[in-house]
N, CA and C atoms as a LAMMPS dump frame, in Angstrom:
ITEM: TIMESTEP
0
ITEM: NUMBER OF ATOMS
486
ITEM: BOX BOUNDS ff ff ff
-5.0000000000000000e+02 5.0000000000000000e+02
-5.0000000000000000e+02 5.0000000000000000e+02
-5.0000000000000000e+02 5.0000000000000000e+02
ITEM: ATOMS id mol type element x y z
1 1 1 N 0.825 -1.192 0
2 1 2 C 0 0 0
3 1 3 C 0.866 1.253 0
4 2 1 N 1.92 1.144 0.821
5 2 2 C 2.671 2.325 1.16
6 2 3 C 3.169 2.633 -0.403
7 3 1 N 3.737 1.586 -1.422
8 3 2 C 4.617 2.111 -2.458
9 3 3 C 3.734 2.476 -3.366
10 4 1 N 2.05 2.107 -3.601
11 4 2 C 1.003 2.869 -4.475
12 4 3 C 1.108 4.397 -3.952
13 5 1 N 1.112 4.988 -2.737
14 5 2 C 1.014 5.793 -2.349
15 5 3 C 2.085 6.603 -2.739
16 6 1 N 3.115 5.629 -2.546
17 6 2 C 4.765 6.361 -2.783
18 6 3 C 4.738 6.74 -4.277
19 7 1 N 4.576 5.799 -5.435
20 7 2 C 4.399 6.081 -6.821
21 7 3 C 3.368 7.474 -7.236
22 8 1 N 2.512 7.634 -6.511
23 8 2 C 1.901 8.419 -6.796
24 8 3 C 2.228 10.08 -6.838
25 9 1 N 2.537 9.939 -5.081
26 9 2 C 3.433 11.056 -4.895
27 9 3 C 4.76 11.45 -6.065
28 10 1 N 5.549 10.53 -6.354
29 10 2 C 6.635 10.727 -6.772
30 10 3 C 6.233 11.735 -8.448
31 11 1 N 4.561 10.739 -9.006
32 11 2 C 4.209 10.682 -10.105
33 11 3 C 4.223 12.304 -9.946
34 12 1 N 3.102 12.562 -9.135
35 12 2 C 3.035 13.956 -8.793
36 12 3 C 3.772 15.061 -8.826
37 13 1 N 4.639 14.975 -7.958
38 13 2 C 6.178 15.675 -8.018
39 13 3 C 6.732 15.772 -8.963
40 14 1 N 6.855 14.7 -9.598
41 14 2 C 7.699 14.881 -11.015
42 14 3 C 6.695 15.825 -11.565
43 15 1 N 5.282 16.063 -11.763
44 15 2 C 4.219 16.108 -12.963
45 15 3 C 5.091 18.482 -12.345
46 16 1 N 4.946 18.207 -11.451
47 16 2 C 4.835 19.636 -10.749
48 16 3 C 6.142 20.399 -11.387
49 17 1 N 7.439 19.535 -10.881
50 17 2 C 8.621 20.055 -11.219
51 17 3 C 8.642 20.311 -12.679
52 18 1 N 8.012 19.521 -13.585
53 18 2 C 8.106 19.492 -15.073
54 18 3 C 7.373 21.045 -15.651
55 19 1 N 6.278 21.148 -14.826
56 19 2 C 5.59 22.393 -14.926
57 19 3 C 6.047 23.585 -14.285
58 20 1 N 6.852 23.57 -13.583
59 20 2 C 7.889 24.511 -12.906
60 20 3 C 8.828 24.779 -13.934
61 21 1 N 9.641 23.89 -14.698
62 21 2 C 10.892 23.872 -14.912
63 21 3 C 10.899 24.884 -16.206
64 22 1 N 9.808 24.845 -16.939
65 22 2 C 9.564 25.636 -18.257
66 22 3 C 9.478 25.015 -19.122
67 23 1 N 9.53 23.454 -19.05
68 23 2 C 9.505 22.629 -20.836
69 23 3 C 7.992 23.158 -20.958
70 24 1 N 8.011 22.699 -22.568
71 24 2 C 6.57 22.889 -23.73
72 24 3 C 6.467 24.187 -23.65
73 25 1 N 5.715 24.36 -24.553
74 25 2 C 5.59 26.128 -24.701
75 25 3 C 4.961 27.2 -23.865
76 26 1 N 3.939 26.692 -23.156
77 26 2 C 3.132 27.31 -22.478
78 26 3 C 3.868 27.741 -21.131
79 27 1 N 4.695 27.157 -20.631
80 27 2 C 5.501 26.636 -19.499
81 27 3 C 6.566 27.807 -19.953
82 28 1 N 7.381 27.737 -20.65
83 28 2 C 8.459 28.28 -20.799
84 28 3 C 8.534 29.716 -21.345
85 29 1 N 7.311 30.309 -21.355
86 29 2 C 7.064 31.584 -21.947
87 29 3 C 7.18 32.593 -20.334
88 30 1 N 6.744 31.604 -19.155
89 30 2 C 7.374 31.953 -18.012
90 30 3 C 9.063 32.958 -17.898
91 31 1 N 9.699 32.049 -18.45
92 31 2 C 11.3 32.325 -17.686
93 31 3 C 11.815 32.391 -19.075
94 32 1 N 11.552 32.377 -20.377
95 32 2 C 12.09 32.674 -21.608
96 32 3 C 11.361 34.015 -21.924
97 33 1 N 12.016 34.761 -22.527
98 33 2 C 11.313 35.318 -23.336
99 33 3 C 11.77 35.597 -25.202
100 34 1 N 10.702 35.111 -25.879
101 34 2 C 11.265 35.184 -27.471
102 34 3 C 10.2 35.846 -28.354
103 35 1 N 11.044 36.269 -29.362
104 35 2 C 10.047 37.138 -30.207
105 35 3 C 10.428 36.971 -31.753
106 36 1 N 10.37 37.366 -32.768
107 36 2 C 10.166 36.743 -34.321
108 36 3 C 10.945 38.172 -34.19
109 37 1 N 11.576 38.072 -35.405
110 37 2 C 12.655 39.548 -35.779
111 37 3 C 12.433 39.507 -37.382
112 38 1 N 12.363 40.338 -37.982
113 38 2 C 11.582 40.94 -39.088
114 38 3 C 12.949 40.983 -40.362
115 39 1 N 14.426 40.402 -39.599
116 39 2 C 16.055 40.745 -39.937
117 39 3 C 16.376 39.342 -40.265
118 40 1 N 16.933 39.286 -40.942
119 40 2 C 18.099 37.222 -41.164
120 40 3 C 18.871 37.139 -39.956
121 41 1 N 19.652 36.514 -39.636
122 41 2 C 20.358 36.064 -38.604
123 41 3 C 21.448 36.536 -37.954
124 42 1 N 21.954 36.967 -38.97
125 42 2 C 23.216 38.051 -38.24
126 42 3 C 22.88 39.351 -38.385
127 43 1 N 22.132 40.07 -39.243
128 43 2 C 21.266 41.121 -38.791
129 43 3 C 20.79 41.151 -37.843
130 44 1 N 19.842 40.638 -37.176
131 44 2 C 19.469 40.028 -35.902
132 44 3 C 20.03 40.195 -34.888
133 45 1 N 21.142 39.555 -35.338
134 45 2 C 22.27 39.59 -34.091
135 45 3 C 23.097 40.718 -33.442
136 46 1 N 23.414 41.72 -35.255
137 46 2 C 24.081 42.875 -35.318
138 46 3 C 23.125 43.944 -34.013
139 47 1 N 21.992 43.818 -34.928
140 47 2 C 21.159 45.436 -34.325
141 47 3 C 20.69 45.124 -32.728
142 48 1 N 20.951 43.43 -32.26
143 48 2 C 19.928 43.36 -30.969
144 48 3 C 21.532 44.2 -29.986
145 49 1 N 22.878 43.796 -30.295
146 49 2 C 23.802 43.899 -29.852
147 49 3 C 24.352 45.297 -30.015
148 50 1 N 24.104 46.108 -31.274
149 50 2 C 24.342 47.499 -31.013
150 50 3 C 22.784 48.395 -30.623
151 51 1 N 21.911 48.033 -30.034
152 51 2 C 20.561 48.303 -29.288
153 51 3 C 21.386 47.971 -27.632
154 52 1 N 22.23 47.509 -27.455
155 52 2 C 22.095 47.401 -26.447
156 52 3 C 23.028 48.533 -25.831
157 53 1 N 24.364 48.408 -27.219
158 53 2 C 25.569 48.979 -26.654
159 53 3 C 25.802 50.44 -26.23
160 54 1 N 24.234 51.371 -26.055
161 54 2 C 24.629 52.627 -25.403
162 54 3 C 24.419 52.601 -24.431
163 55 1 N 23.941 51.359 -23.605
164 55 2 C 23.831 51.297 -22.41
165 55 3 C 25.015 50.663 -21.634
166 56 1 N 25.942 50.38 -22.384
167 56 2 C 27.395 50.076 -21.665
168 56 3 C 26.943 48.487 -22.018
169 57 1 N 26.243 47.892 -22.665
170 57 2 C 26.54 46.045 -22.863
171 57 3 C 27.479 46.291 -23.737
172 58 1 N 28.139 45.278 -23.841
173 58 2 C 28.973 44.686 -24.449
174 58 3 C 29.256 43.258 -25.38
175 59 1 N 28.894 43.121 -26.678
176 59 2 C 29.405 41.988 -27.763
177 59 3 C 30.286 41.259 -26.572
178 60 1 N 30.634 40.363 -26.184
179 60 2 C 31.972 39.575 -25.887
180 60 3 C 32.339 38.464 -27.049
181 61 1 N 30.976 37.636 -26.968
182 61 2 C 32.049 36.276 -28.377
183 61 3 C 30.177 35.96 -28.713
184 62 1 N 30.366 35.496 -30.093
185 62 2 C 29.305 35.045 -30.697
186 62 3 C 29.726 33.63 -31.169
187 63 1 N 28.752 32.642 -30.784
188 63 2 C 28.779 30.963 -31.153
189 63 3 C 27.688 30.828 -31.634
190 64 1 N 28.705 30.371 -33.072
191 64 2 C 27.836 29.853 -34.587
192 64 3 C 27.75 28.065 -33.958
193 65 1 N 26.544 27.636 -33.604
194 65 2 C 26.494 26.689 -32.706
195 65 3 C 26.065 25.585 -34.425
196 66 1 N 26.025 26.195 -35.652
197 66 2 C 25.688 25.579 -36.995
198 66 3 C 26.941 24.879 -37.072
199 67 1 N 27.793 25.916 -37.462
200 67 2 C 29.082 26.187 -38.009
201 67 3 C 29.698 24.424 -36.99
202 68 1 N 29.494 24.966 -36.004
203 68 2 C 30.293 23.851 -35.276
204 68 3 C 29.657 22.255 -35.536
205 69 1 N 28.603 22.634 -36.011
206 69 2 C 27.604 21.337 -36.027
207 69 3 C 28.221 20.413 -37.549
208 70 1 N 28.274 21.785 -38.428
209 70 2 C 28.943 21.319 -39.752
210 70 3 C 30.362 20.601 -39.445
211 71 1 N 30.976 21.095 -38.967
212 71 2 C 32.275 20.51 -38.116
213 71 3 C 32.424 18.833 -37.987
214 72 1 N 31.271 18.856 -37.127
215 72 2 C 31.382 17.435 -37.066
216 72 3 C 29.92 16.557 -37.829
217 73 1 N 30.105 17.356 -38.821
218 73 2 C 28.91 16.685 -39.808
219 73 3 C 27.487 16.249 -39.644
220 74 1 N 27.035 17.25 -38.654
221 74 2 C 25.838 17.011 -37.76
222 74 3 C 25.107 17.969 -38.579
223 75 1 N 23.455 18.219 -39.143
224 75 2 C 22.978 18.994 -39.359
225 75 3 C 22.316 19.776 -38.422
226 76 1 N 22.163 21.584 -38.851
227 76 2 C 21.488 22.384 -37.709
228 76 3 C 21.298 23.678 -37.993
229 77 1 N 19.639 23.71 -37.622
230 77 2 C 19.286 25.15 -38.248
231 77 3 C 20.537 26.307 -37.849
232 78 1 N 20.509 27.333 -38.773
233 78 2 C 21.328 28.547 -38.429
234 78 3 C 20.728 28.608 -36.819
235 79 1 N 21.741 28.758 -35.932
236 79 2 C 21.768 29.148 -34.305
237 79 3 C 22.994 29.664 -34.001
238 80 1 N 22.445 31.026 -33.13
239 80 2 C 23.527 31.984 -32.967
240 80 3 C 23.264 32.134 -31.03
241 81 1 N 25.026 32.088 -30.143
242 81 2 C 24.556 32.426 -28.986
243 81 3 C 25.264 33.553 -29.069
244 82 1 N 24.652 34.264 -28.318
245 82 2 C 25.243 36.227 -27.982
246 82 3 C 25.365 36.612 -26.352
247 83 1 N 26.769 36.228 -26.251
248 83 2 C 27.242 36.48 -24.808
249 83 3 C 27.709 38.15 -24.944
250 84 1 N 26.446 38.82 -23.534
251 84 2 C 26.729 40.104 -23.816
252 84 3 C 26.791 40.211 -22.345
253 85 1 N 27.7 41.058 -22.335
254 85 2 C 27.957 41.986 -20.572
255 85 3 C 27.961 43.155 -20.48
256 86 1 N 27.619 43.567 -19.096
257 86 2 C 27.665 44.806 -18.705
258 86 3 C 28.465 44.656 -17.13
259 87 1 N 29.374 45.159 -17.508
260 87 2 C 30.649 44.696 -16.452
261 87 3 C 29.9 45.292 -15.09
262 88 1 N 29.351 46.636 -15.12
263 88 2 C 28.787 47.437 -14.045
264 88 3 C 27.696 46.501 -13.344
265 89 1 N 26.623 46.447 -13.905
266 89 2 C 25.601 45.493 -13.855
267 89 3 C 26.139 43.932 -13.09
268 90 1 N 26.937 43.472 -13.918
269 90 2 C 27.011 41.819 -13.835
270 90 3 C 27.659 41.662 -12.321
271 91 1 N 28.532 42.999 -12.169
272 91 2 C 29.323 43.078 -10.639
273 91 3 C 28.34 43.245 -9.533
274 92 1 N 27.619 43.912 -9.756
275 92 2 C 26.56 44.246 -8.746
276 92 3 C 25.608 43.515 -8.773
277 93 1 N 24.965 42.589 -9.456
278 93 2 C 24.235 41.205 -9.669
279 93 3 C 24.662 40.039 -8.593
280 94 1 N 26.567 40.059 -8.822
281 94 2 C 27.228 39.01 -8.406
282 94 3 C 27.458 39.204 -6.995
283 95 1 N 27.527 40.362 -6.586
284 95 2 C 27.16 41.018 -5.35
285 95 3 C 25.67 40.651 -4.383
286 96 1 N 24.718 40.616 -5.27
287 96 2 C 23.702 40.133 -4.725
288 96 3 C 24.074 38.322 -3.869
289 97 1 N 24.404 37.982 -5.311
290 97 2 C 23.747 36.358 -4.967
291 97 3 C 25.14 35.858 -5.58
292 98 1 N 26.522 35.496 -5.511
293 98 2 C 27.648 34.806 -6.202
294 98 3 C 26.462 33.5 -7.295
295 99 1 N 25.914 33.156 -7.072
296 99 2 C 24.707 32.249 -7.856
297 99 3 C 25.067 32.576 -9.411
298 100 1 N 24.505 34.19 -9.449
299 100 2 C 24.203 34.768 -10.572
300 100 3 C 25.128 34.297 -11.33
301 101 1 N 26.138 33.887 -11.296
302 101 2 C 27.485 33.245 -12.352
303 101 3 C 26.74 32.575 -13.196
304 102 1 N 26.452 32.047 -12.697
305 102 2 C 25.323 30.499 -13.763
306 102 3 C 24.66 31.476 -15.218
307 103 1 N 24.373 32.782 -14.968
308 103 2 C 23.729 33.335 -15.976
309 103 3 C 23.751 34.961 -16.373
310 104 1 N 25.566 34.739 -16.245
311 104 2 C 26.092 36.187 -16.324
312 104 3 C 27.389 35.366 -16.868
313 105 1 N 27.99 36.261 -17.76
314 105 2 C 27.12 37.359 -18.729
315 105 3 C 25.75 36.903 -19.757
316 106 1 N 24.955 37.332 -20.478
317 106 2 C 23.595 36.693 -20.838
318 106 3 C 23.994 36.625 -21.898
319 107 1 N 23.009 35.532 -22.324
320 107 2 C 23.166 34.632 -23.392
321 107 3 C 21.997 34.859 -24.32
322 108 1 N 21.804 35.175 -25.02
323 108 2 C 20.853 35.454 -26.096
324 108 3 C 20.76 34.816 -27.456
325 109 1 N 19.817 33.676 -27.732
326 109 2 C 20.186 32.389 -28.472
327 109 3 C 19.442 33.643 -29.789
328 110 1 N 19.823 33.223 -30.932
329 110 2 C 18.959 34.066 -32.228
330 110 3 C 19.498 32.412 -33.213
331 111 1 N 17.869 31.839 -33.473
332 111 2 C 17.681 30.984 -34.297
333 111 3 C 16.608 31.004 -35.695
334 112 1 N 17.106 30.101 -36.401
335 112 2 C 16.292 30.473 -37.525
336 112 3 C 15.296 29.147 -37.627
337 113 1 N 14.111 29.377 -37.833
338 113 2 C 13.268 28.409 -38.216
339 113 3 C 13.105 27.726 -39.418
340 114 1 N 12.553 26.616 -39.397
341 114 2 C 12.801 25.706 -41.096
342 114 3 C 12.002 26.402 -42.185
343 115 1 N 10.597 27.159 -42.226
344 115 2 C 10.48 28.281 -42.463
345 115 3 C 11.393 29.322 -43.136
346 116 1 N 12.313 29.408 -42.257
347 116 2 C 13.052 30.705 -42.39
348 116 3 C 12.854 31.76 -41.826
349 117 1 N 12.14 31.73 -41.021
350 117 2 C 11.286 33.081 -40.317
351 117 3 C 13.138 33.099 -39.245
352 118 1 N 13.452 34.293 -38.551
353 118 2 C 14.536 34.495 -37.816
354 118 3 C 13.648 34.641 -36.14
355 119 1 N 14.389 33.934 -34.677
356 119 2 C 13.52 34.557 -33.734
357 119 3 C 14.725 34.358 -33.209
358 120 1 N 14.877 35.169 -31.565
359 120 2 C 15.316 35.886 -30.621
360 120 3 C 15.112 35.34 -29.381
361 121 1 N 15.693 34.815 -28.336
362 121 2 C 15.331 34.561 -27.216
363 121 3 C 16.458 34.604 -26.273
364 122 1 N 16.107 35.143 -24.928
365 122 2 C 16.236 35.068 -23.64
366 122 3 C 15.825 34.477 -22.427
367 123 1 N 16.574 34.783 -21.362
368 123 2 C 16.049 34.252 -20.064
369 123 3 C 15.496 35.508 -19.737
370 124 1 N 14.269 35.281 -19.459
371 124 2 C 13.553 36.788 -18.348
372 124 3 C 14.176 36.558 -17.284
373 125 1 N 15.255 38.261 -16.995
374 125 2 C 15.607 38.44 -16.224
375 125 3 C 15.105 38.306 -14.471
376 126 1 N 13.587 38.588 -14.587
377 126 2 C 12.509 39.124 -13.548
378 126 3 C 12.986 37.486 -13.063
379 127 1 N 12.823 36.294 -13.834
380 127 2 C 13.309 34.85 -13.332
381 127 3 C 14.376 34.515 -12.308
382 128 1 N 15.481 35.48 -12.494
383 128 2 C 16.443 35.561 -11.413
384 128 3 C 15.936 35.332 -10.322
385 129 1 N 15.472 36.486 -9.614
386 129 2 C 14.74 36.806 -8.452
387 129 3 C 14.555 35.353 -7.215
388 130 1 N 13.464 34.41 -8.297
389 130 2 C 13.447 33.24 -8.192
390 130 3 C 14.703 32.312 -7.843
391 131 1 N 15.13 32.298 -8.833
392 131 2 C 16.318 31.22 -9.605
393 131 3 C 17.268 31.441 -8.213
394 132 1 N 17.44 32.939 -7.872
395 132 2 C 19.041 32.773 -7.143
396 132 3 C 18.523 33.375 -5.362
397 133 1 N 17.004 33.471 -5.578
398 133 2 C 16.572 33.922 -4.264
399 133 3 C 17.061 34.995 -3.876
400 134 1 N 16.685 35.862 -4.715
401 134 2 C 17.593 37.69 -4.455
402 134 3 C 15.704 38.446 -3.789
403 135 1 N 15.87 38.978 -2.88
404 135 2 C 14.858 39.446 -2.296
405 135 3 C 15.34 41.028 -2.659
406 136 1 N 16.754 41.522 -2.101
407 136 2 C 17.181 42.727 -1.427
408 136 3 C 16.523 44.016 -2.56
409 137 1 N 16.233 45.055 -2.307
410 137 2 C 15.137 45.713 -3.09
411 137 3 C 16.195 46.385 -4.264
412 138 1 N 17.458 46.664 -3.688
413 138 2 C 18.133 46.795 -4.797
414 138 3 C 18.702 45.983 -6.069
415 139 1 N 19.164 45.21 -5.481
416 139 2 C 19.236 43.945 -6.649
417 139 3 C 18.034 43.714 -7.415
418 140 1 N 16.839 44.168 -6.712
419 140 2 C 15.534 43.738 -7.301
420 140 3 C 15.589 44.966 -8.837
421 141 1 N 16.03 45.983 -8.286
422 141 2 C 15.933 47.271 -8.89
423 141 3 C 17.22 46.776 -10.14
424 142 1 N 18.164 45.945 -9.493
425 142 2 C 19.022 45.953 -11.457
426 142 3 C 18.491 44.83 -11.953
427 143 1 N 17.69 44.036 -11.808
428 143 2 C 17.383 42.715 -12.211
429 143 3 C 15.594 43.424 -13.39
430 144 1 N 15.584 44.308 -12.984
431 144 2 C 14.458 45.239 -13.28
432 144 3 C 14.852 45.947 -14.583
433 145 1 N 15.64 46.531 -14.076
434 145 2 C 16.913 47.438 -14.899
435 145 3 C 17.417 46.579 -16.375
436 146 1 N 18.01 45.768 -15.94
437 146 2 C 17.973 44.224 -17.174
438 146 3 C 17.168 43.949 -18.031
439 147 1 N 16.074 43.048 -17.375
440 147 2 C 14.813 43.159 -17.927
441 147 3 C 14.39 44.418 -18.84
442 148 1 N 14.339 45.545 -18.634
443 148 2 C 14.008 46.664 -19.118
444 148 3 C 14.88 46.807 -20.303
445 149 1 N 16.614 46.503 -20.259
446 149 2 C 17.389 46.972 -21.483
447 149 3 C 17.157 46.17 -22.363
448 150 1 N 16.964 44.687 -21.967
449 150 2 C 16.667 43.475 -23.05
450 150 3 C 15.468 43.699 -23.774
451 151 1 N 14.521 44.32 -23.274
452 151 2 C 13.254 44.229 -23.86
453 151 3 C 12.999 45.594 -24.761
454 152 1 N 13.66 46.526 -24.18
455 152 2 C 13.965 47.896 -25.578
456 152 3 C 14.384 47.387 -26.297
457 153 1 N 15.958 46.399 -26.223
458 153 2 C 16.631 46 -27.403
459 153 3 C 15.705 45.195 -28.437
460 154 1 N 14.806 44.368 -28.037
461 154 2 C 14.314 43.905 -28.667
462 154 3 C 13.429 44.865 -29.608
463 155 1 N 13.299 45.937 -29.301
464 155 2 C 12.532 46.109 -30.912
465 155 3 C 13.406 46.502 -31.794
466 156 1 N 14.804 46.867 -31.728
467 156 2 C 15.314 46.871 -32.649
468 156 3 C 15.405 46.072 -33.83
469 157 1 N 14.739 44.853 -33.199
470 157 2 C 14.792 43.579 -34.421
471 157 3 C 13.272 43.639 -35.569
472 158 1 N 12.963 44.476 -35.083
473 158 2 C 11.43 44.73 -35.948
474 158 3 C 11.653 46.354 -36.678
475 159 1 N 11.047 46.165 -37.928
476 159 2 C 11.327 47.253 -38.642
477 159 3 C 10.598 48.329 -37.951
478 160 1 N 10.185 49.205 -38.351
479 160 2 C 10.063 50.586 -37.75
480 160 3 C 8.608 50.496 -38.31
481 161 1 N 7.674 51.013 -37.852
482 161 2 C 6.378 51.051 -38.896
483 161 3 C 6.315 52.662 -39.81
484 162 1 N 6.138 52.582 -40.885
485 162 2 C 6.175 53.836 -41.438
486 162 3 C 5.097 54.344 -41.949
């Protein structure tokens, strides 16, 4: 009796954590955030990265995660990662919670669909909070701050309406 009970629970738990964690789409629109860009792929990449750069982010290295795939003869849609920092920011993040390492500097995947359509995605910053258990109202305030530069940048990837 006890291990029907036990299976169940476990069934449970798992069913919960899975819905926590962000898989399937509905789930992951939580702690991702992505959007369709109107640009090809390194356009994309160019304007989300100089959208960011008057705010002191910083390009560091871009991984052609294709390129490498071709490498070892693996096929794979065009996928681009965009490690960008803001040295000011990322210090005072790391200050909060040493945690924050795990997702500093940010990573900004820009993939292309079979389609061809180009899209954009992130971790919502506001997810931190959570993720590294930062309460303190200031940290709350750059994790805010983040959130806010990523999500201007993002319209750079959409044309302008005229």
């Amino acid at each position: 009796m006890k291990k029907t009970t036990m299976g169940w629970s476990v069934l449970l738990m798992g069913s919960i954590l899975l819905g926590l964690s962000g898989c399937g789409g509905e789930g992951r629109g939580k702690f991702l955030k992505e959007t369709s860009s109107d640009y090809n792929l390194s356009e994309t990449a160019r304007r989300y990265a100089e959208a960011l750069a008057p705010k002191n982010y910083h390009l560091l290295r871009v991984i052609d995660h294709e390129a490498t795939a071709k490498k070892l003869s693996f096929y794979l849609k065009p996928t681009l990662t965009l490690e960008i920092d803001n040295p000011k920011i990322r210090v005072k993040l790391l200050d909060c919670n040493p945690t924050m390492a795990v997702d500093l500097p940010l990573r900004v995947g820009v993939y292309n669909e079979l389609n061809g359509s180009t899209r954009l995605v992130y971790t919502n910053p506001e997810y931190w909070s959570l993720k590294h258990n930062i309460r303190d109202k200031t940290c709350i305030q750059l994790i805010n701050l983040t959130a806010r530069d990523l999500d201007e940048a993002t319209d750079a990837i959409h044309k302008s309406a005229k």
